[in-house]
N, CA, C and O of each residue as an XYZ file, in Angstrom:
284
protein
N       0.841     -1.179      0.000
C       0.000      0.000      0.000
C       0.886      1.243      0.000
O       1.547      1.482      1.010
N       0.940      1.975     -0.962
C       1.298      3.321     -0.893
C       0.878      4.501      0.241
O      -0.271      4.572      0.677
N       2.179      5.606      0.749
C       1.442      6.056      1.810
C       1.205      7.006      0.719
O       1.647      7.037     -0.429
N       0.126      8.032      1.573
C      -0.387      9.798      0.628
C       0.745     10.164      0.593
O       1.716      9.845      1.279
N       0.586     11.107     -0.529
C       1.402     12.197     -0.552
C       1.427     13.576     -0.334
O       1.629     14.575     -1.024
N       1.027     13.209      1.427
C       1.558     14.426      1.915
C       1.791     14.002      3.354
O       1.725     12.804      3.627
N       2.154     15.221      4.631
C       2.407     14.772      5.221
C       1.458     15.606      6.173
O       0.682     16.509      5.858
N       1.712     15.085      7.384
C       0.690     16.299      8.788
C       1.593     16.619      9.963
O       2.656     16.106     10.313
N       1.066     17.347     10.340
C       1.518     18.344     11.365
C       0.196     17.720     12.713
O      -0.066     18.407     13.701
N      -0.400     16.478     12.467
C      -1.370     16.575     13.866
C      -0.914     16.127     14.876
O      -1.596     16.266     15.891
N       0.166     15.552     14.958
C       0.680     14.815     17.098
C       1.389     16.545     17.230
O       1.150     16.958     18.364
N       1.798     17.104     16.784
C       2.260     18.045     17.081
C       1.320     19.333     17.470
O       1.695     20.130     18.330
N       0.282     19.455     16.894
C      -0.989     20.591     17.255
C      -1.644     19.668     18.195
O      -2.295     20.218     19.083
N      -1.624     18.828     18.192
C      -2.063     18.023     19.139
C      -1.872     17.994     20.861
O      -2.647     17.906     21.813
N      -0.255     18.129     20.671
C       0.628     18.826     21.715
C       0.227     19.328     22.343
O      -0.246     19.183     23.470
N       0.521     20.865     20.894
C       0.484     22.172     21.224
C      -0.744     22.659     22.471
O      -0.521     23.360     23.459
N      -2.089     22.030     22.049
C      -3.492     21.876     22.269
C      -3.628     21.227     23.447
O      -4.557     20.421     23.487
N      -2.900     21.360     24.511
C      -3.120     21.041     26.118
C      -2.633     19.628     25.883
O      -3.170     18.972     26.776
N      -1.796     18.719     25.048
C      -1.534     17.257     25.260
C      -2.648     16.730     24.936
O      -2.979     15.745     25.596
N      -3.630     17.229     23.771
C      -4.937     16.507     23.355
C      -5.220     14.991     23.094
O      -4.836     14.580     21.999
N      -5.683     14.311     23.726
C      -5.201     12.790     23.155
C      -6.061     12.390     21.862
O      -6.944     13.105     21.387
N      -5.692     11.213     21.392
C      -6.339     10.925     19.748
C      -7.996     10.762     19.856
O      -8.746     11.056     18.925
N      -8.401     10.296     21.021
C      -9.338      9.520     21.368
C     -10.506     11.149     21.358
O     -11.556     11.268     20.727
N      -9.837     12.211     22.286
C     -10.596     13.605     22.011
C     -10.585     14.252     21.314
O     -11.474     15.101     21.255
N      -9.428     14.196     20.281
C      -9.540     14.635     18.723
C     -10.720     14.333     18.040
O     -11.642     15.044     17.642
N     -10.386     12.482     17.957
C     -11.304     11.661     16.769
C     -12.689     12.027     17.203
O     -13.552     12.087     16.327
N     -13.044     12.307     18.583
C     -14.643     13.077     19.335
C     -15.370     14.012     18.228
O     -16.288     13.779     17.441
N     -14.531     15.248     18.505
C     -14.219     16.370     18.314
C     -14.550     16.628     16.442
O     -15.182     17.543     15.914
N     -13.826     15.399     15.768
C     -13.791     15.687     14.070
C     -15.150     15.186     13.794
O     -15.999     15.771     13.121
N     -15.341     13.396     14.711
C     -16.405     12.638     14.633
C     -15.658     11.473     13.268
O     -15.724     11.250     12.059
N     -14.920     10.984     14.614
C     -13.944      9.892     13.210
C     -13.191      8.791     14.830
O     -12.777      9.461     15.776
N     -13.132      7.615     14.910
C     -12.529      7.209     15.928
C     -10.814      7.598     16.150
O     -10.126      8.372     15.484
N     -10.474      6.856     17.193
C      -9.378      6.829     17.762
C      -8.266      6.740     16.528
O      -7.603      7.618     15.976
N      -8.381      4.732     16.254
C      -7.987      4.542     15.205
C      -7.471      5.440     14.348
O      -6.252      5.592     14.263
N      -8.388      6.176     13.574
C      -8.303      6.916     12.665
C      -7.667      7.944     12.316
O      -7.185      8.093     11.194
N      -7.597      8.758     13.236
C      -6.563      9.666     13.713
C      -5.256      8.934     13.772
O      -4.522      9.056     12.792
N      -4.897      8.266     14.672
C      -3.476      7.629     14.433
C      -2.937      6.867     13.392
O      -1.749      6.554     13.309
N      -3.939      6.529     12.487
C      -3.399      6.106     11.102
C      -3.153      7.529     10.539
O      -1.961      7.761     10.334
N      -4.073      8.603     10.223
C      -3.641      9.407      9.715
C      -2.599     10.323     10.004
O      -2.269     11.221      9.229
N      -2.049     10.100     11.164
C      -0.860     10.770     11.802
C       0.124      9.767     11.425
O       1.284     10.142     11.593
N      -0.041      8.474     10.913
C       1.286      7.792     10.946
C       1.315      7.825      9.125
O       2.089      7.161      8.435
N       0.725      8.357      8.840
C       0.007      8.407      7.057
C       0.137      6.970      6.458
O       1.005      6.384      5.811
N      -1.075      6.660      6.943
C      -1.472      5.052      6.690
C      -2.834      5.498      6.011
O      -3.655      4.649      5.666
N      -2.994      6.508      5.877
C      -4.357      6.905      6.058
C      -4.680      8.163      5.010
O      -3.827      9.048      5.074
N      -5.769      8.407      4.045
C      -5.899      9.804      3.501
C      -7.307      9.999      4.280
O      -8.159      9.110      4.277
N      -7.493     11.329      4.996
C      -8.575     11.781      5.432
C      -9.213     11.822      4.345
O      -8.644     11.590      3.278
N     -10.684     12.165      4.430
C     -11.404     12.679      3.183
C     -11.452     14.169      3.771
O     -11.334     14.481      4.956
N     -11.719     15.305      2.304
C     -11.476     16.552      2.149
C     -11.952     16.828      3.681
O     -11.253     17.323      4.565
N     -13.437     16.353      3.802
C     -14.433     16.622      4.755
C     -13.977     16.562      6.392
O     -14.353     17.309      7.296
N     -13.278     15.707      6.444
C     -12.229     15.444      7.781
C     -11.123     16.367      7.991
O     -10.901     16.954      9.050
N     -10.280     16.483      6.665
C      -9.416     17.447      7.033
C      -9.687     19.053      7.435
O      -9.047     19.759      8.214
N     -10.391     19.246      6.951
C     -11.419     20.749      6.969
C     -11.307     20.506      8.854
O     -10.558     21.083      9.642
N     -12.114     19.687      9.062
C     -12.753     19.240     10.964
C     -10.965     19.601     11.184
O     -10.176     20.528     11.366
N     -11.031     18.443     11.051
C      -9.399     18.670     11.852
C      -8.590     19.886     11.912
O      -8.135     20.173     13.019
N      -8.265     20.826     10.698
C      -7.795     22.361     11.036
C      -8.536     22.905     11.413
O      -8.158     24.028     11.748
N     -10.064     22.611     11.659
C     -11.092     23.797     12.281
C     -10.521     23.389     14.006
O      -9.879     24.142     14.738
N     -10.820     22.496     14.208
C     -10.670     21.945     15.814
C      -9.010     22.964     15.853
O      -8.903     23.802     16.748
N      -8.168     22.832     15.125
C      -6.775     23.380     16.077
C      -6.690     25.182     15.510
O      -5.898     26.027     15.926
N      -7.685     25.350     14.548
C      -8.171     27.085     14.589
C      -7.146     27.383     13.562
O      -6.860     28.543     13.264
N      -6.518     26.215     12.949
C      -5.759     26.567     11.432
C      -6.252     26.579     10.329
O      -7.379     26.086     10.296
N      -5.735     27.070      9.087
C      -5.732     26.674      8.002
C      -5.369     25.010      7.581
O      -4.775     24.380      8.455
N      -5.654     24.376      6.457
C      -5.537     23.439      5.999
C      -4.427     23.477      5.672
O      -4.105     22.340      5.329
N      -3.469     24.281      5.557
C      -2.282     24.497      4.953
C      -1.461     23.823      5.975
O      -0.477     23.093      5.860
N      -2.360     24.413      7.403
C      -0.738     24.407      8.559
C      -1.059     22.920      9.273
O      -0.369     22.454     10.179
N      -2.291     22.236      8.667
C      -2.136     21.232      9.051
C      -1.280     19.577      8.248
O      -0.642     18.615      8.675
N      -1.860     20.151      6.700
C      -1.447     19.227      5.707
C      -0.469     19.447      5.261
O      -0.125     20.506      5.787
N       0.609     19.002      4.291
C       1.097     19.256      3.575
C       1.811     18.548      2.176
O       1.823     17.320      2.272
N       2.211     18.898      1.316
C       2.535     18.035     -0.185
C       3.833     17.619      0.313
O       4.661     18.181      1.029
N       3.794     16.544     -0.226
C       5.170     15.526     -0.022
C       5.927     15.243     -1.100
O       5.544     14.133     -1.467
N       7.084     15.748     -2.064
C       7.653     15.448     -3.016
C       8.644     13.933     -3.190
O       9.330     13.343     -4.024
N       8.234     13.833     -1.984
C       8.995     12.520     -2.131
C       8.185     10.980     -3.042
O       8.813      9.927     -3.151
């Protein structure tokens, strides 16, 4: 399986965000535990619709959460 091509910035806003754990993230987007940690380990492509949730929850742009991977 190919990973995406791009990469994320979420254990890190995650952090930032009082030590948020995956479990109150995945709440929060409305996506489980799981899910979140695949997509942090990029096992995983959110759909558009998730990623949107996910920079809304940390009050970013999509930019500062995602990003293109040239590799």
């Amino acid at each position: 399986m190919t990973k995406p091509p791009f990469l994320n910035d979420i254990r890190t806003l995650r952090f930032h965000a009082a030590e948020m754990t995956q479990t109150e993230l995945g709440k929060r987007v409305g996506v489980t535990r799981q899910t979140i940690a695949a997509i942090e380990q990029g096992r995983y492509s959110p759909s558009l619709e998730v990623a949107y949730r996910l920079a809304r929850v940390f009050g970013k742009p999509i930019e500062a959460v995602f990003r293109w991977s040239d590799e």
